[in-house]
C-alpha positions in Angstrom: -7.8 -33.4 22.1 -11.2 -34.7 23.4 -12.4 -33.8 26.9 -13.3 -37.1 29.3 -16.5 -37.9 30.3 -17.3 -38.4 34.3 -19.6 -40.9 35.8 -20.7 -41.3 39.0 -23.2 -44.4 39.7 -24.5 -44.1 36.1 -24.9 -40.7 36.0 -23.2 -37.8 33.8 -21.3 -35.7 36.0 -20.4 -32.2 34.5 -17.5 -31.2 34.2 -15.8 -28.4 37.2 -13.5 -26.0 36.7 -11.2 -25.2 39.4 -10.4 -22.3 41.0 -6.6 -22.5 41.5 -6.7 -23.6 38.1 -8.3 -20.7 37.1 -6.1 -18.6 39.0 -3.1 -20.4 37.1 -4.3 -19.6 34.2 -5.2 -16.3 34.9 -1.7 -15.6 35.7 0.6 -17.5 32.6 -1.6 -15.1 30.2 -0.9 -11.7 32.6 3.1 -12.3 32.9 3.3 -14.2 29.7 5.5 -16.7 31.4 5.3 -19.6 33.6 8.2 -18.9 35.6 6.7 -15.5 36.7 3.6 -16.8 37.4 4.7 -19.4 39.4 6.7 -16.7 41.4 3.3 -14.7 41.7 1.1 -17.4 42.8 3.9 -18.8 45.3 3.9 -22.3 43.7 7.0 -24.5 41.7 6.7 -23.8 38.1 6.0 -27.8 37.4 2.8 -27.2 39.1 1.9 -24.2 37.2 2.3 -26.2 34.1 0.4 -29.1 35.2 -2.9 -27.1 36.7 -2.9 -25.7 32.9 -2.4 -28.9 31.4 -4.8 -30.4 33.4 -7.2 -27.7 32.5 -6.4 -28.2 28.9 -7.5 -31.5 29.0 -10.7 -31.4 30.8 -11.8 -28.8 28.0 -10.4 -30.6 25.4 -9.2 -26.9 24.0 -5.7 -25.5 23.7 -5.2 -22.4 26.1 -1.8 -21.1 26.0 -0.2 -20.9 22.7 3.6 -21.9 23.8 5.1 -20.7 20.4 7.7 -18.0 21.0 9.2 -16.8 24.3 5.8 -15.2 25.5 3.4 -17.2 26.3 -0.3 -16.0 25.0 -3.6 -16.7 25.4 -5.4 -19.1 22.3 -9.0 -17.8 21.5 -10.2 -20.5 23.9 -8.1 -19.2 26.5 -9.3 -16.0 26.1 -12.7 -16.9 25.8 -12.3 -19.0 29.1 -10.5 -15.8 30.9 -13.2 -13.8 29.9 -15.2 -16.3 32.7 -12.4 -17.2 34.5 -11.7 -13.5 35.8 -15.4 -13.3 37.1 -15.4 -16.2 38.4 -12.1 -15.7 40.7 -13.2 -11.9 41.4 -16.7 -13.5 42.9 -14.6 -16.1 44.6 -12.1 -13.5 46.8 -15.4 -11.2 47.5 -16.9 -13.7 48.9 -13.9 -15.3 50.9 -13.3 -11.6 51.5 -17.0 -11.3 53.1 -16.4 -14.0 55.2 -12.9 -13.5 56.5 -13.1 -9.3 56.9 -9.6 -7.4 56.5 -9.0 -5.0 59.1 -6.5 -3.0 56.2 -8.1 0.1 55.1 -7.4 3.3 53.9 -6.3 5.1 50.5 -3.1 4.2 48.4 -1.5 7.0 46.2 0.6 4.3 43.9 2.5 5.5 41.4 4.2 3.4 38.3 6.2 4.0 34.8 5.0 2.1 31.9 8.0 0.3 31.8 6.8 -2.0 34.2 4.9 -5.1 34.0 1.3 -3.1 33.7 -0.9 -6.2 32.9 0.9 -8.4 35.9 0.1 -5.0 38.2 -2.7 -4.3 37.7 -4.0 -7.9 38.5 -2.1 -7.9 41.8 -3.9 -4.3 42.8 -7.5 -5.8 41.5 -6.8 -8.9 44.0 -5.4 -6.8 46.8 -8.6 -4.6 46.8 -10.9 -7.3 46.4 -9.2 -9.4 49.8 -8.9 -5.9 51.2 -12.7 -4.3 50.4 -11.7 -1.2 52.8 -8.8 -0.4 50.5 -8.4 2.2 48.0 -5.7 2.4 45.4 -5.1 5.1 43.1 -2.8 4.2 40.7 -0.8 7.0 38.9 1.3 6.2 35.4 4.2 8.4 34.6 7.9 8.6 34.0 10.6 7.7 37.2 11.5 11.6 37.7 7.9 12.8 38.2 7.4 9.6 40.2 10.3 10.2 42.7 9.3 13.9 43.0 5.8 13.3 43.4 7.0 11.1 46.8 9.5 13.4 48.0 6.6 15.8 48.0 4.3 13.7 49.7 1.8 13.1 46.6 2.2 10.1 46.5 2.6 7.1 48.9 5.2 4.2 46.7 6.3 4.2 43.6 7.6 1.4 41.0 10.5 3.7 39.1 13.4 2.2 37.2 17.0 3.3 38.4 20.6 2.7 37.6 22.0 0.1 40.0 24.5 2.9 40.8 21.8 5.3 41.6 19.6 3.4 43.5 19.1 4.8 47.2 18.7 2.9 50.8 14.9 3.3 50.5 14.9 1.2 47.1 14.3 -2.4 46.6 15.3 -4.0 43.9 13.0 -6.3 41.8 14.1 -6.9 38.5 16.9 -5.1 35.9 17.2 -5.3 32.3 19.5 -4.0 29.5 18.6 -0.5 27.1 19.5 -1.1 23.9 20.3 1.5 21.3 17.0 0.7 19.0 16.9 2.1 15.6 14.8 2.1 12.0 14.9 -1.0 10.3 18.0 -1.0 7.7 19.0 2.3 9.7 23.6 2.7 10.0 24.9 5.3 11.3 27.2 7.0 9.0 30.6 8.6 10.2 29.7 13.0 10.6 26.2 12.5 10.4 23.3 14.4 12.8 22.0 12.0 14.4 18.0 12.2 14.9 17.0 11.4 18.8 13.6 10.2 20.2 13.0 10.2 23.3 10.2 10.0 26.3 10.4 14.1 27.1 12.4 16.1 28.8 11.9 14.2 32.0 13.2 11.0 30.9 16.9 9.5 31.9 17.2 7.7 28.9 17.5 10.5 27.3 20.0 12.4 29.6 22.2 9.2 29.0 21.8 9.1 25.4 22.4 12.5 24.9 25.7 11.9 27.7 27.1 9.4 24.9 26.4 10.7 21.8 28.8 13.9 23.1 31.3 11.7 24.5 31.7 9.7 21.3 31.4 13.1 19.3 28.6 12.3 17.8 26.1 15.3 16.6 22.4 15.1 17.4 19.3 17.0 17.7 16.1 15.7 19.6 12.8 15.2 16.7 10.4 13.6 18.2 9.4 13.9 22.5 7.2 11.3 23.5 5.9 9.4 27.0 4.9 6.6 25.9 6.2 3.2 24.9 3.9 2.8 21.8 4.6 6.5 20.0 8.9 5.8 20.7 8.1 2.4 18.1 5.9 4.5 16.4 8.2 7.1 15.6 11.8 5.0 15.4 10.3 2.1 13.4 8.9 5.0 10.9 12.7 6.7 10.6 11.9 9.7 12.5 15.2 8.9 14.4 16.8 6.7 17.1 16.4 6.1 20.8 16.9 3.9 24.0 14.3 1.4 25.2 14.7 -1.4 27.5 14.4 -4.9 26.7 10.7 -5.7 27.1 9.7 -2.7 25.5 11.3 -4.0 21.6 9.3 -5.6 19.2 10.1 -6.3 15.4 9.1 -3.0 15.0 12.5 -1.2 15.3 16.2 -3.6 15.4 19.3 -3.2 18.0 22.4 -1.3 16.3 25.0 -3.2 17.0 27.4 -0.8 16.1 25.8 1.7 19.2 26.2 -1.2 21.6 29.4 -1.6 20.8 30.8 1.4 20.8 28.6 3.4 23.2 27.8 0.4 25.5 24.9 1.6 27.8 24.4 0.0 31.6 21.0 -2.0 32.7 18.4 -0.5 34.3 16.8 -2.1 37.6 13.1 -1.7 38.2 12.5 -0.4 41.7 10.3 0.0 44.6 10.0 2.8 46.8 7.7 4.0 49.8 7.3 7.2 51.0 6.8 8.9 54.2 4.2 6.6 55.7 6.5 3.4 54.4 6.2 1.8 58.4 1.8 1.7 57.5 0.7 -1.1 58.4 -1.2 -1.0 54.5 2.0 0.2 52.3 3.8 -2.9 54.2 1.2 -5.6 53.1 1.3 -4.3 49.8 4.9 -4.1 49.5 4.9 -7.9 50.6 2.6 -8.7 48.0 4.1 -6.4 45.4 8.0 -8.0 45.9 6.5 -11.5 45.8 5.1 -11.2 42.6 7.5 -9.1 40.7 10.8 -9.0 42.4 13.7 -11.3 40.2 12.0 -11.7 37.4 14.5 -10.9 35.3 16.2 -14.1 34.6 12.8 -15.6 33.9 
């Protein structure tokens, strides 16, 4: 692909990169998905594509490697990023300079790592840069502490995942997807076997549920490994140290869905949720909730 050439009255123009082409950009490689993006940047999907294309062309480099079902950054899209994120963080300061928030104040944010982190934490770094008065601490831990830590007052909204069944009043939902019964590779369960279980600690609900249908189908077990975080579960299933539940976007080649546990022991979806706390009617926690529902809520499908 070779990039074009601009004249104007004989002479070389260079080329300019565009900001909302940037921002496009910016967004495809966060939510690894044009769909999302387009739902985060409030724009039709066609025009996501196109700004990318377009930027594609004027570089003459490929950006977005489309291979697979998420999309990813090429080394030249990386490489242009690397700008690109400067560039658009100087670009809201200084529209932020010019057009003063009156928001303000400090945001006790809590989240699981379940969620999409990457997509978050570029929605918090924008917020904070159109809102300069703004402070967000952001908190990552699993949906029981989270829930607790707002009933308590510690913190101010939360993005916990729920059972549909389970969700309250005060919940919106943004997104649900399955858990999967995830085990070694080449791993079958064999009839009166101990079953080993992995799971995120004892303040997960996976594990309560996994534990609540391994006893209903009479299944033996014993909990190995205890672990909160997504990266040492894979570690530690993919490596034989036993089985365990993770959601959809949390597999990787890694470990394999036993088919024989979805069948048999068939486990419900789980919706990722938003929740405020005490101060919920703020005028701050209800800009950020707008902003927050716009760019993550129904994702699911996408």
């Amino acid at each position: 692909m070779v990039g074009k050439s601009h004249f104007c009255h004989g002479v070389l123009m260079t080329p300019r990169l565009s900001i909302d082409a940037l921002r496009a950009l910016q967004s495809v490689i966060d939510t690894g998905s044009m769909t999302r993006a387009a739902q985060q940047l409030n724009l039709s999907q066609s025009a996501v594509s196109w700004k990318i294309k377009r930027l594609e062309e004027q570089l003459g480099r490929i950006l977005i490697d489309r291979q697979g079902g998420m999309l990813t950054a090429t080394a030249d899209g990386e490489a242009l990023l690397l700008h690109g994120r400067r560039i658009l963080q100087a670009h809201d300061r200084a529209l932020a300079h010019f057009s003063p928030s009156s928001l303000q104040g400090v945001v006790r944010f809590g989240a699981t790592e379940q969620m999409p982190l990457a997509q978050l934490a570029a929605l918090l770094t924008a917020f904070t840069h159109q809102h300069p008065q703004v402070d967000v601490q952001l908190v990552i831990e699993q949906s029981q502490v989270l829930r607790a830590a707002l009933a308590k007052g510690d913190l101010d909204l939360v993005l916990h995942q729920q059972f549909r069944d389970a969700l309250s009043t005060e919940d919106v939902a943004l997104e649900s997807e399955r858990i999967h019964w995830c085990v070694p590779p080449g791993w079958h369960y064999q009839p009166g076997e101990r079953v080993k279980l992995v799971s995120y600690g004892p303040d997960c609900f996976y594990r309560g549920l996994a534990e609540e249908r391994l006893s209903a189908a009479g299944i033996d077990y014993r909990v190995c490994v205890e672990c909160p975080s997504i990266a040492g579960m894979l570690v530690a299933i993919s490596a034989g140290m036993g089985i365990g539940l993770l959601s959809q976007q949390c597999l990787d080649r890694r470990v394999q869905v036993d088919a024989g546990f979805e069948r048999s022991m068939p486990l419900p979806e789980v919706v990722n949720a938003l929740r405020l706390g005490a101060k919920r009617h703020h005028p701050l926690l209800q800009r950020l909730q707008q902003r927050i529902v716009q760019a993550l809520g129904k994702t699911a499908a996408s």
